[in-house]
N, C-alpha and C positions, 0 to 999 in steps of 0.2 A: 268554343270549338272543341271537341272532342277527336282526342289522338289517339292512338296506340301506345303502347308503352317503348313497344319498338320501334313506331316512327319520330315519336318523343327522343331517346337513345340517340337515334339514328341521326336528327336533327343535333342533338348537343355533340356528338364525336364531330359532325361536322363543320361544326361552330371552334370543337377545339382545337380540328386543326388549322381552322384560318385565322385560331389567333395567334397560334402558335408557329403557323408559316413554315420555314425551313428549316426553324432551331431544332437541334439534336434532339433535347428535351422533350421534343412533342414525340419522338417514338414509344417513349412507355405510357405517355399518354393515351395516344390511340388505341396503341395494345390494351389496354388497359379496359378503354372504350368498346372492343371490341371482344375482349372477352366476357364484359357486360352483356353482349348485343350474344353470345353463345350462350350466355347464363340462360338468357331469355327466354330462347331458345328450348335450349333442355327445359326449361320449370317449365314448360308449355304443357306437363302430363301428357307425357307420351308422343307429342305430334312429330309424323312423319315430314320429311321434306318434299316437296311441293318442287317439281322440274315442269316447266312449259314444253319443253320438247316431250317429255314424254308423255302430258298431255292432249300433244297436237299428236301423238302418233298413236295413244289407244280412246280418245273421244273425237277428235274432230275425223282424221282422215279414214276411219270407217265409214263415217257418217258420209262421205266425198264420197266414198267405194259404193257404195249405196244407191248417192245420186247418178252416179256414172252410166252402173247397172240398168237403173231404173229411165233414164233418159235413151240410151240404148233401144232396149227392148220397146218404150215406146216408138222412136226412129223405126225400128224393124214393123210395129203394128201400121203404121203409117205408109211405107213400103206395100206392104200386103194389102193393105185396104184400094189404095190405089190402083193398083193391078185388076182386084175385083171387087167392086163396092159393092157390099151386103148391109142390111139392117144387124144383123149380128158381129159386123165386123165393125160398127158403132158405136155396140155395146162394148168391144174389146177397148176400140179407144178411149174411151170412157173411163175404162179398168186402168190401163196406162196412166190415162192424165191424174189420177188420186193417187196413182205411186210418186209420180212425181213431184206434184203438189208437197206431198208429205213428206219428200226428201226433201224439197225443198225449205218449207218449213222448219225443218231440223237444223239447219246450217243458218237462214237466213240472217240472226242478228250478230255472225259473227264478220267484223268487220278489217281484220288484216289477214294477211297474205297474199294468191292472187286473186282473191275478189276485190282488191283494191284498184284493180286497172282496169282501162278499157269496159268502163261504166255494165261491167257485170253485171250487179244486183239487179240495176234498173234492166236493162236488158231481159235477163230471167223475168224476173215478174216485177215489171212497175205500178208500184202499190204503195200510198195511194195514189190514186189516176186524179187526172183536173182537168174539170171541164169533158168532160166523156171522150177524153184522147184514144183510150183505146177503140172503143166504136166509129168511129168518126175514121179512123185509121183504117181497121179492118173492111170498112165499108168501100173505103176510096180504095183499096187495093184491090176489093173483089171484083168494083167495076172496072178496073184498069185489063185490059184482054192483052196486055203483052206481059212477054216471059223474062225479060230483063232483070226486073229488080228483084224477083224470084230467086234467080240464080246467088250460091251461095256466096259469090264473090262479092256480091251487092247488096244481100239480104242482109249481111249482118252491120252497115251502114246507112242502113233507113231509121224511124225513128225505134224508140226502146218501146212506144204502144202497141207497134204491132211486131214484134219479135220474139215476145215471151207470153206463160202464162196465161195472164190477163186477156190476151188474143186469140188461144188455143179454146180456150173457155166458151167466147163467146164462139169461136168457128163450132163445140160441140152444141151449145145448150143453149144459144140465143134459138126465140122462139121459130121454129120450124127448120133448126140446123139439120136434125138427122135426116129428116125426108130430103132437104136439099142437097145434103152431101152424099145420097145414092141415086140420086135419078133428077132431071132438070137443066136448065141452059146454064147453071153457076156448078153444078156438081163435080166438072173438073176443075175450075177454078178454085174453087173451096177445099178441093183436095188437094191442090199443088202448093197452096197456102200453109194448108197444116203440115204437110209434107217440110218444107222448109221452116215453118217453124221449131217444127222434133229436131232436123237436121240442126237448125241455131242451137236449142239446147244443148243436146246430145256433146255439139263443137265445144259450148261452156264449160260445160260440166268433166269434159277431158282433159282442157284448159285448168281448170284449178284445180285435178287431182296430182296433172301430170307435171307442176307447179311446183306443187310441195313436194314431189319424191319420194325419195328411199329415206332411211340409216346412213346409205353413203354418196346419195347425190341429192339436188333441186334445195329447197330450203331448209326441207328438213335436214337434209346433213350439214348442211350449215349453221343449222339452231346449234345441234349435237355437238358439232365442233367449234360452237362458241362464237365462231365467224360473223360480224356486223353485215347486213348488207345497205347498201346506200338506198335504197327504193322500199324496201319490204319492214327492215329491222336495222337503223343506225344504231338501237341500242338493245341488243339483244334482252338484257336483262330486264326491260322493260315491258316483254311480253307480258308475266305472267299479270301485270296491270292492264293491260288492252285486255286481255281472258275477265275480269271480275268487271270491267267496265261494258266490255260487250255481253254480257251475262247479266248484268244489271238493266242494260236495255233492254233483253229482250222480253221482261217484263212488262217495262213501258212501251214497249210495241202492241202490244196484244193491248194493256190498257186503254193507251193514247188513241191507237189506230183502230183497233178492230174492235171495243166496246163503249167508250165514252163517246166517241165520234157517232156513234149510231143511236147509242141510250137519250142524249142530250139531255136537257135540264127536267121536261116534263112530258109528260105520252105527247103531249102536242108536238113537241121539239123533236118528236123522234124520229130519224133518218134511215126507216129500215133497207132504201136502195143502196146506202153505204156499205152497207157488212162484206166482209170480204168473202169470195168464193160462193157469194148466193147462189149464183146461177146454177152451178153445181153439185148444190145442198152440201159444200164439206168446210161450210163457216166456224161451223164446232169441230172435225173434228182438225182443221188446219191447226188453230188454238191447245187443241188435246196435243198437237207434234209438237207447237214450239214449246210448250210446257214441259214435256216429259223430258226434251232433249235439253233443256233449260236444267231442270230439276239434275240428269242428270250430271250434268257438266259441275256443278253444285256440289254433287256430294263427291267427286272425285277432289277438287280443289278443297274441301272441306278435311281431306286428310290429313290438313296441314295445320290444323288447329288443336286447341287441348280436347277433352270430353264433353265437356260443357258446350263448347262453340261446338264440335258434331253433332250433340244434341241440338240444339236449336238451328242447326240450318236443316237437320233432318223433319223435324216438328213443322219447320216452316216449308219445307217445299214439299212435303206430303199433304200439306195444306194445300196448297197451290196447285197440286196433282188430280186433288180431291174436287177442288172447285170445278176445275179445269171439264173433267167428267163428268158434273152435274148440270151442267149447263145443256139448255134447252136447244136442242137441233136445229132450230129456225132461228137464227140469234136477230134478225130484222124483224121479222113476227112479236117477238119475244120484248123487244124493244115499247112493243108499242099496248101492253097490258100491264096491268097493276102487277099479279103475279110476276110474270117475267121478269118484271122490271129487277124485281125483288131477286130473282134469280142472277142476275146480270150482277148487280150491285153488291152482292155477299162475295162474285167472284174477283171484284172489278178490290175488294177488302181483301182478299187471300192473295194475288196478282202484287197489291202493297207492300205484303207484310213480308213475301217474298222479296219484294226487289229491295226491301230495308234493311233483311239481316243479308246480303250480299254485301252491304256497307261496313254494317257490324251485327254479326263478330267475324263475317270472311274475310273482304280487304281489310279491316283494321287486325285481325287474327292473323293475317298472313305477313302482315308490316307492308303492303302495297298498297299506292294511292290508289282512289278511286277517280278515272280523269271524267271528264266530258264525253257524251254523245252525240250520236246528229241529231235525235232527237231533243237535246237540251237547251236548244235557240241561241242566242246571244246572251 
C-alpha cells in the first residue's frame, strides 16, 4: 500500500501519542512530531495551503450562482411560453434546458452540503434511470387530466422520474414533443408539466445555493468559523477529503455511466439508447461540462502540492479536457462503429489517468485520505 509521507508522519504521531497516553513526556514528543509534520510541509517546494472553505466559496458556489441563474431564466421561459405557445418559443426552451443541463453537470458529482438531503440529485436529474421510469412517468402524468399533483405543494413529492431533467427532456424532444406542445388536446397538459418541472428545479437550485450562504451566515460561515455541524460536517476538517473523493468520482461517473455502459464489450454489446442526454443531442457536450469543471476543481486543490505534483495533475487533466472535446457528438452512434469505438476508448484512457493522479499525487500530496463513492459498490 502506498502512503504519503505525510499520512505515514501523521499515522506514527498518532501512534505516539497513544502510547505515550497522558505521560508529560509525550509533549515533546508530539511537538516534535508535529514539527516534522511542518517540515513536510515547507519541503513541499513551495506549496500553498489548501483551505476547503475557501474552495467551496471561489469553485463550487459560482458554479450554484450559475445553476440558480440558469434554472430561473428557464422558469421565466416556461411562464412565457405558456401564456403564448409558439414554435419559436420551443426553440427558446430548448436554449433553457442546455443551460441548465450544463449547470447541472458542473456541480453534479459533488456530493456534500445541501445536496445531501431531501433526495436532491435524484430529483434534478435521475440518471441512471431503470426500467424506462422516466417515460413511463411522464406518460402517466400527461394522461392524468387533474391539476393536483401539478401543484407545487405535491409536485415535489411524486416520484424523482418525473421532476427533473430526465422528464423535461422527454416533455422537449420525445418524438413529436414540439408540435404537441403548441397546438393539440395534450398541449396544455404538456405545458403545465414542464411549467412545474422548471418551477421543481428553479425551487432546488435556490435550496442549495441559499444553504451554503455568505462569509457570515448558512454553512459557509460555519466552514469559515470552523463550527461542526451535526448533519452537513461533524468534522469540518474532513472536508477537504469529501472535495478529492468527489472529484475522483466524477471521473467514474462519466466513465462508468455515460461511456462504458453504452461502449460494452463489442459493437454487438453496444447500448446506443443508454447515452445520456440523447434525446437532446448534448451527450457530448454534458461530458465536456462535468470534465472541465472536474478539471477545474483539480488544478485549484492542486495548489497544495510541490511543482512536480502541479505538473502532473496539470498534464493529466489537460488530457482529460482534450479527450473530453474529441469525442464524437453522437456518443450512442459512436458506440456502435469500429472508429468510434476507438474514439470512446482513448477517452474512456484519458478519463483513467485523470481519476489516478486525484489519488496520487493530489490526495496523497495534500496528506488526505481518499474515502469511498457511491459509485464504489460494497
Amino acid at each position: 500500500m502506498n502512503r504519503s509521507p505525510f499520512a505515514l508522519v501523521l499515522a506514527l504521531a498518532s501512534q505516539i501519542g497513544q502510547v505515550a497516553g497522558h505521560a508529560a513526556q509525550s509533549v515533546p514528543v508530539l511537538a516534535g512530531a508535529t514539527a516534522l509534520l511542518s517540515g513536510l510541509f515547507v519541503g513541499r517546494a513551495n506549496a500553498a495551503p489548501v483551505s476547503a472553505p475557501e474552495v467551496v466559496e471561489s469553485w463550487l458556489l459560482p458554479r450554484y450562482d450559475t445553476l440558480r441563474t440558469a434554472t430561473r431564466a428557464q422558469l421565466q421561459a416556461w411562464e412565457s411560453f405558456c401564456a403564448k405557445p409558439t414554435p419559436e418559443g420551443v426553440a427558446e426552451l430548448k436554449t433553457r434546458f442546455a443551460a441548465v443541463s450544463d449547470g447541472w453537470a458542473s456541480v453534479e458529482f459533488i456530493t456534500f452540503g445541501p445536496v445531501m438531503l431531501s433526495l436532491r440529485p435524484d430529483r434534478f436529474n435521475l440518471f441512471p434511470e431503470r426500467r424506462n421510469a422516466v417515460g413511463r412517468s411522464v406518460a402517466e402524468i400527461i394522461g392524468d387530466p387533474t391539476d393536483e399533483r401539478l401543484q407545487p405543494d405535491h409536485f415535489f413529492r411524486l416520484s424523482a422520474a418525473v421532476q427533473g431533467l430526465p422528464a423535461l427532456e422527454r416533455v422537449l424532444y420525445d418524438d413529436g414533443a414540439e408540435a404537441a406542445l403548441v397546438t393539440g388536446p395534450e398541449a396544455a397538459r404538456r405545458c403545465a408539466l414542464g411549467r412545474a418541472i422548471a418551477l421543481n428545479l428553479a425551487t432546488i437550485a435556490e435550496e442549495l445555493r441559499e444553504g451554503w450562504g455568505d462569509r457570515q451566515n448558512g454553512l459557509l460561515g460555519q466552514l469559515i468559523a470552523g463550527q461542526s455541524d451535526p448533519v452537513y460536517f461533524p468534522e469540518p476538517a474532513a472536508l477537504l477529503s469529501q472535495m478529492v473523493t468527489d472529484l475522483a468520482g466524477a471521473y467514474q461517473r462519466v466513465v462508468d455511466q455515460r461511456l462504458l455502459v453504452v461502449l460494452g464489450k463489442t459493437p454487438d454489446d453496444a447500448k446506443p439508447l443508454l447515452a445520456d442526454r440523447r434525446r437532446s443531442g448534448l451527450s457530448r457536450e454534458t461530458i465536456i461540462a462535468i470534465i472541465a469543471s472536474a478539471d477545474a476543481l483539480a488544478d485549484q486543490l492542486a495548489l497544495g502540492l510541490d511543482a512536480k505534483g502541479r505538473a502532473t495533475i496539470e498534464k493529466t487533466m489537460a488530457g482529460a479536457e482534450a479527450a473530453a472535446k474529441a469525442l464524437p457528438e453522437d456518443i450512442g452512434a459512436a458506440a456502435t462503429t469500429p472508429q468510434g469505438r476507438k474514439q470512446l476508448q482513448a477517452a474512456i484512457t484519458a478519463f483513467k489517468a485523470a481519476q489516478a493522479s486525484v489519488a496520487s499525487p493530489l490526495a496523497s500530496g495534500l496528506g488526505v485520505p481518499l474515502g469511498f463513492n457511491a459509485l464504489d459498490g460494497d
